[in-house]
N, C-alpha and C positions, 0 to 999 in steps of 0.2 A: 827876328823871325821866330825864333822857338818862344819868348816871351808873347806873342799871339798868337802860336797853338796853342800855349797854357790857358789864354784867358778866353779862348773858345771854347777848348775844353770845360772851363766851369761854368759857360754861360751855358752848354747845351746839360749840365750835370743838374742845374738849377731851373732848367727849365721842365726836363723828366722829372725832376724833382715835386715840380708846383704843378703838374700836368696829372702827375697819380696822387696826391692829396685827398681828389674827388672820388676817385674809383676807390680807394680804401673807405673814405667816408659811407658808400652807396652800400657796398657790399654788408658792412656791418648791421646799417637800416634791414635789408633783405631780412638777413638773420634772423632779427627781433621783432620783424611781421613773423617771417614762419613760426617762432617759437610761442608769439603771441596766439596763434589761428592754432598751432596745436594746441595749446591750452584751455583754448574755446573751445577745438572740438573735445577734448578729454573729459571738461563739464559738463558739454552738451552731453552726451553717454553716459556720461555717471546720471544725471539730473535722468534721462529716457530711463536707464535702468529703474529709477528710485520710482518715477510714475507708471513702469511697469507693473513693478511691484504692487505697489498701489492698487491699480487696478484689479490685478489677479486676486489682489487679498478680497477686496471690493464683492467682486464676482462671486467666492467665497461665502463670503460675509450674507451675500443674497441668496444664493442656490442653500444655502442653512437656511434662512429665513423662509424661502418657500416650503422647506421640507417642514418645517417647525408650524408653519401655518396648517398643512396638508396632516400633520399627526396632530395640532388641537384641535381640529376640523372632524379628522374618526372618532376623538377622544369623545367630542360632544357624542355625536354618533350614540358610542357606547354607552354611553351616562346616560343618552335619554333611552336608550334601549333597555339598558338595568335597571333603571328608576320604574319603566314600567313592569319587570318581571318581579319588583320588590315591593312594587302597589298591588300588584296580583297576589304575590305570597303574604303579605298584610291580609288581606281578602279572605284567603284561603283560612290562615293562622286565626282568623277571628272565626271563622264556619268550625274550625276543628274544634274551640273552644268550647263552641255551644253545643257541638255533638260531644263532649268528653260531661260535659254536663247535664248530657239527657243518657249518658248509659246508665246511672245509677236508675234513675226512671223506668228506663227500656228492659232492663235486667228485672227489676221488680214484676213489671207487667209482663213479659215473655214466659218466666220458669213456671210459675203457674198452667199456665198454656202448652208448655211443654209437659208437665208435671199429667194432665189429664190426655194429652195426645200417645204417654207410653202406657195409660192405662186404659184407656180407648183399644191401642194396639194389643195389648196383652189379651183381653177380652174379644178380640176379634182372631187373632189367633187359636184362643182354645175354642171358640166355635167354630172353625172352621175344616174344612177337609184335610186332615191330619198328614198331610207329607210333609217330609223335612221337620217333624214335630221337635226333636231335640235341638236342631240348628233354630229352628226361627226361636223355642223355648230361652233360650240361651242367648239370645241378642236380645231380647226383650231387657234378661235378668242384666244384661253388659249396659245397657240403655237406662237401669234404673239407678246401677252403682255409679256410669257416669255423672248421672243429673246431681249428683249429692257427692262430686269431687269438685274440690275447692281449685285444685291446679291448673281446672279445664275452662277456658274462657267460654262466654254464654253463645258465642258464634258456632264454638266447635261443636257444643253440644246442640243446637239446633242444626247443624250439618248434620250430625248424626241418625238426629230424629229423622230427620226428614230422608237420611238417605234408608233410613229402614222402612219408612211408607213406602220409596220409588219402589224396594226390592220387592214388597208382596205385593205391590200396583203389577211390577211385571210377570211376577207367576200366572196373573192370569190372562198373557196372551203369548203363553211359551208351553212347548210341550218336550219333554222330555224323559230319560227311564236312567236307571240304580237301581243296583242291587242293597237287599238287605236282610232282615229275618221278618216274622210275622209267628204269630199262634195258632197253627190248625190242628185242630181237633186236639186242645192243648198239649202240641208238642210245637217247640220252636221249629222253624222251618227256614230256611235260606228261597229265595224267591227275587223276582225282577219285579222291581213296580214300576208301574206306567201313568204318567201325570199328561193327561190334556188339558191345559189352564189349569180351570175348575169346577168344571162341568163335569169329570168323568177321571176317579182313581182306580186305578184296576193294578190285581199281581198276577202273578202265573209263576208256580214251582219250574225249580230249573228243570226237569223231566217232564214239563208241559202236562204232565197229570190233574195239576190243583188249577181251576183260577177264579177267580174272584172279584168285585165291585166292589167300591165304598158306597154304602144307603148313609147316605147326607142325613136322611128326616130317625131311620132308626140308629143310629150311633154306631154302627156294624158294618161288617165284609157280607157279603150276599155273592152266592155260587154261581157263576156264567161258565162254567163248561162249556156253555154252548157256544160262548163267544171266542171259543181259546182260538182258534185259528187266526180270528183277526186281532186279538192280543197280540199273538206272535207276530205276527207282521206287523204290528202297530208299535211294537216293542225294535225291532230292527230298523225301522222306518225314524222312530227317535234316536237310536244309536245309530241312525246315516249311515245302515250297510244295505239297504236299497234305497229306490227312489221314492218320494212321496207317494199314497194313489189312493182310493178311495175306500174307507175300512168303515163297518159296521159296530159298531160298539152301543156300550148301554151306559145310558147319562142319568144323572137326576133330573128329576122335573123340579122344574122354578119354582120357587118360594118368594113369597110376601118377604121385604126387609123389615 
């Protein structure tokens, strides 16, 4: 009896036995799928990352190229922009050439021309109705020491000339008065002279006693006492300490040029 529990006992031991064989088999397979499929997924992610990458660089690689395109694109731009302001300035540079080439020219045929315009002026000066006689005398003589300084280029000194024509062009459509001296009845005398243009130089002593006319044709002062009242107003009316109004004075008569 007990020698057929025993041998129960090993048949049911033998059959557990041969019964989990399979279940250890299966479970091990499981294993080395899951280990397998993580392996797969771990490439699969590394391999996405790396064509990420890729990509991004890609992306990169093109948004430069656009820009690279978009700055040779101004570049031209520029180049044909400059290329025209340096065909202009060729242009120009050749014009400057040929005006550096005609001042030797211009210089020649101008100071002559200036040369007889200060002596024109000089001579129209001492004809003329003597106000301001020592200033205009004196720019005349400044106008002649000019023209024969070598330091002063030939523009300056035609500015010049010319600005000393404008000055006695405008004495005569300006009226104005100054004090100064004169010779009466030869004593020096202090007096207000009275310039209208040039039609009419008159003085009057400062005690309104003396006054006087320039005679254009005889070369002299000639006596207008009788004009003295409107002198004197014609004298404050130049000094703008009353208003302009309607004054009697004594002119030359016109001459033949």
């Amino acid at each position: 009896m007990s020698s057929n529990k025993s041998i129960l006992r090993l048949l049911t031991f033998c059959a557990v036995l041969v019964l989990g064989l399979p279940a250890i088999g299966t479970a091990q397979s499981v294993n080395s799928v899951i280990s397998a499929e993580r392996n797969r997924t771990k490439l699969a992610q590394e391999s996405q990352q790396r064509v990420d990458a890729v990509v991004g660089e890609t992306r990169k690689k093109e948004e430069q190229y656009k820009r690279l395109l978009k700055e040779v694109e101004g570049l031209n731009i520029y180049n044909t922009l400059l290329q025209r302001q340096i065909d202009g300035q060729a242009i120009k540079l050749t014009e400057m050439k040929e005006s550096i080439e005609q001042v030797d020219v211009i210089s020649r045929q101008i100071l002559p021309v200036m040369t007889e315009m200060i002596a024109g002026l000089e001579k129209f000066v001492a004809a003329d109705v003597p106000f301001y006689k020592e200033e205009r005398d004196e720019r005349v003589a400044e106008l002649q020491q000019l023209l024969g300084d070598p330091d002063v280029n030939v523009a300056e000194k035609f500015r010049k000339v010319t600005e000393a024509y404008q000055i006695e062009n405008d004495y005569g459509r300006t009226i104005d008065a100054y004090p100064g001296t004169t010779e009466i009845d030869g004593e020096p005398r202090q007096v207000n002279f009275l310039r209208i243009g040039r039609v009419s130089y008159m003085y009057q002593t400062e005690n309104g006693e003396n006054s006087a006319v320039w005679d254009q044709k005889a070369r002299s002062w000639v006596d207008a006492d009788e004009f003295k009242n409107d002198i004197r107003q014609g004298l404050k009316i130049a000094q703008k300490q009353i208003a302009p109004d309607l004054l009697f004075l004594p002119v030359s008569a016109p001459e033949a040029g």
